[in-house]
SEVEX-206552 format. One record per residue (C-alpha): y, z, x. Coordinates in steps of 0.001 Angstrom, whole numbers, padded with zeros to 6 digits, always signed. Example, Ala and Ser with C-alpha at 12.3 -4.5 7.8 and 13.67 -1.06 7.14 Angstrom:
BEGIN
-004500+007800+012300 -001060+007140+013670 
REM end
This chain:
BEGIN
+020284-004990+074855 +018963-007822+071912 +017697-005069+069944 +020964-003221+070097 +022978-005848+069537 +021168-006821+066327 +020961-003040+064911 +024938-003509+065017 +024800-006443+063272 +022912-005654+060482 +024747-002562+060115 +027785-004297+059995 +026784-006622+057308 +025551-004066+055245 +029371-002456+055892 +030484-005666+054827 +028477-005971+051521 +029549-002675+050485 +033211-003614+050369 +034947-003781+046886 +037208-006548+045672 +039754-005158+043462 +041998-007554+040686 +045683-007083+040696 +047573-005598+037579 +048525-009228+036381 +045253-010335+037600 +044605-014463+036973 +041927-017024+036794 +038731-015852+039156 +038878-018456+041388 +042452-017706+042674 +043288-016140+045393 +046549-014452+044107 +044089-012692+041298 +042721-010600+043737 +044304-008154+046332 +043877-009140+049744 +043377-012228+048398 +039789-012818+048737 +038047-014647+045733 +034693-012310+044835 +031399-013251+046404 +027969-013002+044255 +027306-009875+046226 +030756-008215+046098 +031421-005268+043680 +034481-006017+041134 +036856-003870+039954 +039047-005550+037277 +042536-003931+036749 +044785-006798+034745 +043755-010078+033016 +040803-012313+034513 +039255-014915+033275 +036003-016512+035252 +034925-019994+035889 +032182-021544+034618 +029917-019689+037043 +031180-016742+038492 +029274-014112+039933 +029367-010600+041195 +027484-007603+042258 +028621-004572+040682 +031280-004677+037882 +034163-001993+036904 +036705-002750+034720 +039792-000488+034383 +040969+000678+031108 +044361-001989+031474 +041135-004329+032646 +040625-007543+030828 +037855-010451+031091 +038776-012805+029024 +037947-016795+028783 +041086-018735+030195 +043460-021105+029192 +044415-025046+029748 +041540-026282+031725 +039705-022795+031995 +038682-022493+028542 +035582-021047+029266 +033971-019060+031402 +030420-016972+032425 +030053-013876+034785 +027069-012954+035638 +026991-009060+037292 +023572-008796+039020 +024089-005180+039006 +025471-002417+036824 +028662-003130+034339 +030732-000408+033333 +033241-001328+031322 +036204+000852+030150 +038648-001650+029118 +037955-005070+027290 +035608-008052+027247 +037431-010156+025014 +037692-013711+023293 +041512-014318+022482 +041047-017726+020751 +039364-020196+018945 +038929-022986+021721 +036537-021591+024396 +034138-018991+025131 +033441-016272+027073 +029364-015717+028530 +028710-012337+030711 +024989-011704+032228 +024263-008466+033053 +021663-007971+035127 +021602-004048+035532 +022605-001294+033540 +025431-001267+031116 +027922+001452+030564 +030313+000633+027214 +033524+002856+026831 +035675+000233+025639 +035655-002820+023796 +033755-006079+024187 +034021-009250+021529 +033247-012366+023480 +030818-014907+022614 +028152-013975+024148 +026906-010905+026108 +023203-011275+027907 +021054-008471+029413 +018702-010395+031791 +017400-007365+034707 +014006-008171+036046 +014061-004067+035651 +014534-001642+032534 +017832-001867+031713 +019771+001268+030387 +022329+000711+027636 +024695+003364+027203 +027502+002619+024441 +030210+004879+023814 +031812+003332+021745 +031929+001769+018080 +033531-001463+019421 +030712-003302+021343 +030598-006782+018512 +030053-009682+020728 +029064-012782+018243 +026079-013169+020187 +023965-010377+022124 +020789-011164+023594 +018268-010189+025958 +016210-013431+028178 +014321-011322+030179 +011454-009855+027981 +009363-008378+030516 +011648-005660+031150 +013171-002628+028349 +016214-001760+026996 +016567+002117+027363 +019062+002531+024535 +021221+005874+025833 +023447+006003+023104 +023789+005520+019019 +024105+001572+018997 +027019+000125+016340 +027495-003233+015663 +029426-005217+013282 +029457-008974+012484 +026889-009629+015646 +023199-011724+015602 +021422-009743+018094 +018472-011788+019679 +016368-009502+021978 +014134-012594+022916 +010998-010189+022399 +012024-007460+024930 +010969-004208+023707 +013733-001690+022851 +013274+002050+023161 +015147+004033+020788 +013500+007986+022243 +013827+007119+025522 +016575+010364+026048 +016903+011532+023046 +016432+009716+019484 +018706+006572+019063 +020015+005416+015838 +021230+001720+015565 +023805+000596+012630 +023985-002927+012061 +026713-004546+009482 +027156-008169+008552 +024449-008532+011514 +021043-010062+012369 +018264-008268+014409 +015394-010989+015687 +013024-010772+018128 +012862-007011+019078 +009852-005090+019638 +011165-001204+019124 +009770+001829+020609 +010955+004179+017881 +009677+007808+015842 +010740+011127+015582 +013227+010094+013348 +014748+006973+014850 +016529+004608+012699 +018736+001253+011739 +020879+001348+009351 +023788-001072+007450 +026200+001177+005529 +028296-001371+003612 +026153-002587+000442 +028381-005277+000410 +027155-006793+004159 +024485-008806+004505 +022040-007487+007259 +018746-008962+008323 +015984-008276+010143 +014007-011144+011780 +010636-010825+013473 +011104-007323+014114 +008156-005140+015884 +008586-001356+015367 +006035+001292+015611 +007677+003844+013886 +011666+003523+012441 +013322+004731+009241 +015248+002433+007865 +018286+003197+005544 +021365+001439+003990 +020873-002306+002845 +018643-004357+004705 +016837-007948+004331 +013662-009102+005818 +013970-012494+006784 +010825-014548+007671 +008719-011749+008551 +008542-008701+010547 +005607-005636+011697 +005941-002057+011579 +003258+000543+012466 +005068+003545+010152 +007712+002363+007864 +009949+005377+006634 +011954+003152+004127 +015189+005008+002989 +016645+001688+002563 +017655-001223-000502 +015222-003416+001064 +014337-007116+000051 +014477-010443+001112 +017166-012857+001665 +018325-015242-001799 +016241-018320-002459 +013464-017302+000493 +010067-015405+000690 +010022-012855+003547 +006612-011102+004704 +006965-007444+005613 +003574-005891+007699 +002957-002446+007738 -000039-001652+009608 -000424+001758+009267 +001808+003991+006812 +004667+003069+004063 +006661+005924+002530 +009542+005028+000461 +012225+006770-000298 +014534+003591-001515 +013906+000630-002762 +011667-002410-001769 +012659-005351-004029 +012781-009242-003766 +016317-010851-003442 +017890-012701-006096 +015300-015512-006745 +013642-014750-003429 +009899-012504-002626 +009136-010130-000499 +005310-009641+000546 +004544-006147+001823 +000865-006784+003596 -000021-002889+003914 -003007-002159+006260 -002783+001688+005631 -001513+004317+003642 +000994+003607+000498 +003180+007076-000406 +006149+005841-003269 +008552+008095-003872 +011188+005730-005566 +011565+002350-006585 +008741-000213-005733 +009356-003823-006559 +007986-006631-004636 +006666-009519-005362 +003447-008715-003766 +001665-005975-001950 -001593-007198-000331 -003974-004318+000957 -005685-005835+004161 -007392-004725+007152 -007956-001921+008620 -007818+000462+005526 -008677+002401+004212 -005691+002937+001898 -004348+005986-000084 -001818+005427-002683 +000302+008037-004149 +003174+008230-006272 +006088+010754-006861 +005031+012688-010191 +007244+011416-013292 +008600+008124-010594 +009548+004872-011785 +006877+002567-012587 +006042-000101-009837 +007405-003305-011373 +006645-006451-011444 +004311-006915-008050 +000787-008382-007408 -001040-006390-005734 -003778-007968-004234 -007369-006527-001700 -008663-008842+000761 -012631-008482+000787 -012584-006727+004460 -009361-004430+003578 -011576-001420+003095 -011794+001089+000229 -008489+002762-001788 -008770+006044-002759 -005573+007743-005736 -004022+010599-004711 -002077+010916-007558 -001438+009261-010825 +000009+006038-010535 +002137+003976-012817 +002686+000646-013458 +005167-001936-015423 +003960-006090-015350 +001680-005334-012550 -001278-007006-011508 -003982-005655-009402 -007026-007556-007864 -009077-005486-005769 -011285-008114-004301 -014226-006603-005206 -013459-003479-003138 -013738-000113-003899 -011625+002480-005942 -011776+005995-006025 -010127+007868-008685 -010401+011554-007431 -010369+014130-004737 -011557+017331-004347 -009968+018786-007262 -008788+016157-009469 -008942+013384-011267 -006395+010557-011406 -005545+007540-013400 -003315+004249-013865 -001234+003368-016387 +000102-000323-017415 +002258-001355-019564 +001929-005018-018823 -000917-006112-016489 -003995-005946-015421 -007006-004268-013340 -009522-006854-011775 -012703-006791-009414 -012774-003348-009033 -016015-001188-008072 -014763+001998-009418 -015806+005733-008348 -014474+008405-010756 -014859+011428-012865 -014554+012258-016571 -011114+013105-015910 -010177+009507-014092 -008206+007509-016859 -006984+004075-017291 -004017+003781-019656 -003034+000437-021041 -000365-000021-023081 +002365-002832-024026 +002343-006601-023548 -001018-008107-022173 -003272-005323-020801 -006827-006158-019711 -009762-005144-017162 -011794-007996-015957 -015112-007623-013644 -015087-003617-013249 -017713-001649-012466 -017398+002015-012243 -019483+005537-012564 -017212+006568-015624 -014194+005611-016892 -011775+007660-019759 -009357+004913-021614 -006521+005435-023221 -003577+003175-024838 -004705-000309-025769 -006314-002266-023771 -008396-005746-023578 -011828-006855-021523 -011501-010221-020100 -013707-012240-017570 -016986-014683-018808 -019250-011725-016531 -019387-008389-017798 -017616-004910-016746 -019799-002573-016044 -019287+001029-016524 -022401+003811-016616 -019961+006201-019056 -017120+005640-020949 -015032+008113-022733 -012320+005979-025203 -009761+007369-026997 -007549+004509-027225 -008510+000996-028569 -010077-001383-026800 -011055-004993-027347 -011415-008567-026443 -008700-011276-026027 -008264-013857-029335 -010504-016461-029497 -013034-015791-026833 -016506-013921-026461 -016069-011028-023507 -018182-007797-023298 -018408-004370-021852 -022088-002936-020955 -022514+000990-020348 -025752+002191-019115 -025461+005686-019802 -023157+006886-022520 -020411+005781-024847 -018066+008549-026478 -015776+006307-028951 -012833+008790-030474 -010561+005846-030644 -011243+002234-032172 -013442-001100-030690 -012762-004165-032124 -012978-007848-032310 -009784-009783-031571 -009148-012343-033685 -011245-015190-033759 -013092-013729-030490 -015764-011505-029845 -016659-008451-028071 -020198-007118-027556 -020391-003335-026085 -023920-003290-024596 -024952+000482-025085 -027746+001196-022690 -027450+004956-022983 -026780+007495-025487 -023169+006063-028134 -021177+009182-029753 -018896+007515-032182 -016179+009762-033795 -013884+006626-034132 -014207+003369-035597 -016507+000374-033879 -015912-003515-035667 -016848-004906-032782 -020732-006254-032088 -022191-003282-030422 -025904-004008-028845 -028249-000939-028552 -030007-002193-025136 -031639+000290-022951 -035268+000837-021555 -035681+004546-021836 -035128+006495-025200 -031961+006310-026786 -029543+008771-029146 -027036+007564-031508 -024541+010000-033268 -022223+007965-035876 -019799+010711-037049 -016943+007453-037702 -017721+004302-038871 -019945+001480-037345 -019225-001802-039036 -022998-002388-040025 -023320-005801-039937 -022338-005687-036189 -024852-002714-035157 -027822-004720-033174 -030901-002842-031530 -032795-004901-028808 -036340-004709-027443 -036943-004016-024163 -040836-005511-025107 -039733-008952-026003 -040078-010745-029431 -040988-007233-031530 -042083-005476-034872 -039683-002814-035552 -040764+000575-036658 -038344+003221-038126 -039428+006812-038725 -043055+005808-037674 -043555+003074-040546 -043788-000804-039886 -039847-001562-041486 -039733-005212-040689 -043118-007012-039671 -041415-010136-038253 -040899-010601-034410 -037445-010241-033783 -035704-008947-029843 -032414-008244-031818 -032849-006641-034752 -029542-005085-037237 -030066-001972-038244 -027980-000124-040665 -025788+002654-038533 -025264+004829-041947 -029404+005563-042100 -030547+008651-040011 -034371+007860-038328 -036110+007003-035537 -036353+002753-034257 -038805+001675-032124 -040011-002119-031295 -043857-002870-031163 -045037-006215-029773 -048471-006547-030703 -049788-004068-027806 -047799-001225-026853 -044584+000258-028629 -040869+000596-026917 -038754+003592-026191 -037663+005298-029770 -033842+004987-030641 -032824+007919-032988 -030317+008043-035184 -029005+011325-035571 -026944+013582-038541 -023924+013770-038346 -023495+017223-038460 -022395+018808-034882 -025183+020579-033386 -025218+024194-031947 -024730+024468-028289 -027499+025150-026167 -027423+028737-024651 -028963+031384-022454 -029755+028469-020082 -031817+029705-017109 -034476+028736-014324 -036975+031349-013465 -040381+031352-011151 -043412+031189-013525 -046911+031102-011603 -045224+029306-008828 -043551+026919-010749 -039697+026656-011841 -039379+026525-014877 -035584+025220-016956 -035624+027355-019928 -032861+027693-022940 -032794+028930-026640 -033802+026687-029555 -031466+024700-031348 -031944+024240-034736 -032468+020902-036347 -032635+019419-032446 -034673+015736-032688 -034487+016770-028797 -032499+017584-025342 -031004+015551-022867 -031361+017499-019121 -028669+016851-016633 -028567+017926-012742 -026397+017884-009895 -025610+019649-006541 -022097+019461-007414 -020911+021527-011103 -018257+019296-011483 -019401+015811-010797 -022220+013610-009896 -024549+014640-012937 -028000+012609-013371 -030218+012799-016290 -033599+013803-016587 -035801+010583-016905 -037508+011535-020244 -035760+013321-023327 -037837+016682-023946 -039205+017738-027239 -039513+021421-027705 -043116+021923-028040 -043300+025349-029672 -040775+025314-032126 -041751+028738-033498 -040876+030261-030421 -036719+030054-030088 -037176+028303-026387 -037807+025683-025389 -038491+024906-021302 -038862+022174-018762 -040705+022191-015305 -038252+021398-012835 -039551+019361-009470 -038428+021330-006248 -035769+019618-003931 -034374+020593-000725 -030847+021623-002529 -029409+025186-001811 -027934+024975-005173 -028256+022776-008465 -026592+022939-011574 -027935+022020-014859 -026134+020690-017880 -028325+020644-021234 -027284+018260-024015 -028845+018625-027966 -029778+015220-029740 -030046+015623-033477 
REM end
């Protein structure tokens, strides 16, 4: 008989819980009787139905809450001039949450899910479910001054497009998913967005239409959103994908910090606000397909990091960009332009191709530092315009173009350098360049004014142009110089690999003092070479200037078990230069001795080539005369 009598018991309290308490049409203050038919004042676990005008005390509470389309919460008046509900269930509201004056608020808590078809401007609105929490807005009218989430540990399913105007939305770090059913696109005007961790992609957005509105971002986590309108970073905020369609900057008179861990394509533009700076700290890949202006982009961890730009797109302006030493490498994709830009590379590396091209930078303003450089003949660096310099580079090969300066007390290093530009050094100061395999100068090298630049030559020099700068013959092995320009003579220096040396030119003793840099006349055709007492150096010849003929009938055939290089003489050849790779375009080494043809009466002249492992090798022969 207990057991049955409790059975009926609970069953008649859950009866009772399920009852709902209904306003009248004129409604009233919560805690009045006469607001509510029947007259019973709502209990925390009552469902509410609101059909006229209520306004709650300062802690009201229900279970479940409906309001009617005449329905009305409102803060109160006289001594009720504020009010909170919390609903620890669902809300659905299809009337109006509203704020009717300037003395007194209104706070609602929701606890559960929230269904919008009608207005809502109070003070404050608050999601706080120990559960996910769908949000399903209807409307354009949802602007409460304040919205905010306390409860981070559960999500925001966003149902609905999201509009808000004139609201600071604090999401206290819950995360909000924007693909949850369907892809979810936010608009924000004269609003702020802080503390939000978004589950976004597939195309996933906010958005501020009105130029004219100031919208901000503020400690924002997304892993993939496009962003579009007018937006401002303020402080700083993370993104995994960045789709920018957006003006973006940061906020007047502040620095913001924008991270970008894995991709940034823009579409709009990133800029700093007036007399503000925006950081973008990319740890991925950089695609620009419009306007690029921050203060600084800083390549960091992970990498590694492509960067492309829209063929013929405005010049990135005006940013540092900066490589952390554990960033990783960068690779150009594409051409890439710059206007008073800066980049410091940390020391990291930067390749200038891909499989079928070759790509370059141009400056006008700015500058290239740190930089270990991997590149083909086809890789460029254009400087041109303002102050343009390298400082502390060291690449493969390197083309220049425009006008550009080498800075830095240590020396670039580049193995060969095509220039058909001008290069120099800055006024006033002593900087150099060293090349270790060949120098091809159709352009001009110079001194700057009261300053000097050495070129350290360590390879073969082509000069077709003009050199007035101090140019140092320096190798080990056996060097070629062609002079079809002019070499300022004074400035033309061979040194001795031997030490303190004799100097021999066409095989006769020309100056019998010992001397490691010796100047040498450019104009007079002959073979150098040092002697110290013992042994004699490598030979540095001075060729014609007449072009020779280019090799031909080049060809590798199997003589008595040997391979054997073989091409057709070239007449008035001092000798050849032998080149090899595994790739025809790229990655050529040279031979380690020059070879002398040995029969000249012949018409060939041949080279025993060491077996390798290779399925193919190409060969590249270059005449010296």
């Amino acid at each position: 008989m207990k057991k049955t009598v409790v059975i009926f018991s609970l069953l008649l309290v859950c009866f009772l819980h399920a009852l709902v308490i209904q306003s009248t049409a004129e409604g009233g203050y919560w805690n009045d009787s006469d607001t509510w038919m029947g007259g019973s004042i709502p209990a925390a676990n009552d469902d509410v139905v609101i059909n006229g005008s209520v306004w709650p005390a300062t802690e009201s509470f229900c279970q479940n809450l409906t309001i009617t389309g005449d329905g009305v919460l409102l803060h109160g008046s006289d001594s009720q001039l504020s009010g909170k509900l919390t609903v620890q269930g669902n809300l659905s509201n299809n009337g109006s949450i509203h704020s009717w004056a300037v003395s007194g608020n209104l706070e609602v808590v929701v606890c559960g899910d929230v269904y919008i078809n009608g207005n809502v401007d109070n003070d404050l609105f608050i999601l706080n479910g120990l559960n996910h929490q769908m949000f399903d807005c209807e409307t354009t009218t949802f602007h409460p001054d304040e919205f905010k989430d306390t409860c981070a540990s559960s999500d925001i399913l966003l149902m609905t497009d999201l509009t808000l105007n004139g609201v600071d939305v604090d999401l206290g770090s819950s995360t909000l998913i924007l693909n949850y059913n369907g892809v979810r696109h936010i608009t924000l005007t004269s609003s702020t967005l802080e503390n939000a961790v978004i589950v976004g992609g597939d195309g996933s957005s906010i958005s501020n239409p009105v130029s004219t509105a100031d919208t901000y971002l503020e400690n924002v986590t997304a892993d993939e959103l496009v962003l579009s309108g007018r937006l401002k970073i303020r402080t700083s905020s993370t993104f995994g994908y960045l789709i920018n369609q957006a003006v973006l900057t940061s906020p007047m008179y502040a620095v913001a910090d924008l991270y970008i861990t894995d991709r940034l394509d823009n579409y709009g533009t990133i800029d700093d606000g007036g007399d503000g700076a925006l950081n973008i700290h990319l740890g991925g890949h950089f695609y620009n397909y419009a306007y690029f202006y921050p203060n600084q982009l800083n390549l960091v961890a992970p990498g590694p990091h492509n960067l492309w730009q829209a063929e013929g797109g405005t010049s990135i302006y005006g940013t540092s960009i900066n490589s952390s030493v554990e960033a990783g490498d960068c690779r150009l994709v594409s051409n890439i332009s710059f206007a008073r830009a800066f980049i410091n590379l940390g020391g990291n590396d930067l390749l200038m191709y891909d499989d079928r091209s070759g790509f370059g930078l141009y400056f006008n303003e700015g500058y290239l530092k740190n930089a270990t450089i991997d590149a083909v003949s086809a890789s460029y660096i254009t400087m041109n315009g303002g102050d343009c310099y390298i400082e502390g580079i060291n690449a493969n090969c390197m083309t220049f173009k425009g006008s550009l300066q080498v800075r830095g007390a240590t020396s670039s290093n580049i193995a060969s350098v095509i220039n058909i530009g001008t290069i120099g050094g800055p006024m006033y100061a002593a900087t150099s360049l060293s090349i270790s395999q060949r120098l091809e100068n159709y352009g001009s090298i110079n001194n700057a004014g009261g300053g000097s630049f050495t070129v350290y030559v360590q390879g073969d020099l082509y000069n077709y142009g003009s050199m007035n700068n101090f140019t140092k013959i320096n190798g080990t092995l056996n060097q070629f110089v062609r002079n079809a320009g002019s070499i300022h003579g004074s400035r033309f220096i061979l040194t001795s690999e031997l030490g303190a040396s004799q100097w021999y030119f066409n095989g006769s003793l020309f100056h019998s003092g010992y001397l490691i840099d010796y100047g040498v006349n450019p104009a007079s055709q002959g073979v150098w070479q040092p002697f110290d007492g013992t042994s004699y150096g490598r030979q540095i010849t001075i060729g014609d200037l007449a072009a020779p003929n280019t090799p031909a009938q080049i060809s590798l055939e199997m003589v008595n078990g040997n391979q054997i290089l073989k091409w057709s003489q070239v007449t008035g050849a001092a000798c050849y230069k032998v080149y090899s790779s595994t790739d025809p375009s790229t990655g050529f080494t040279v031979h380690t001795t020059p070879v002398y043809d040995s029969d000249p009466d012949d018409g060939w002249v041949y080279l025993q080539i060491t077996p390798t492992s290779d399925q193919k090798r190409f060969f590249r022969v270059v005449v010296l005369n």
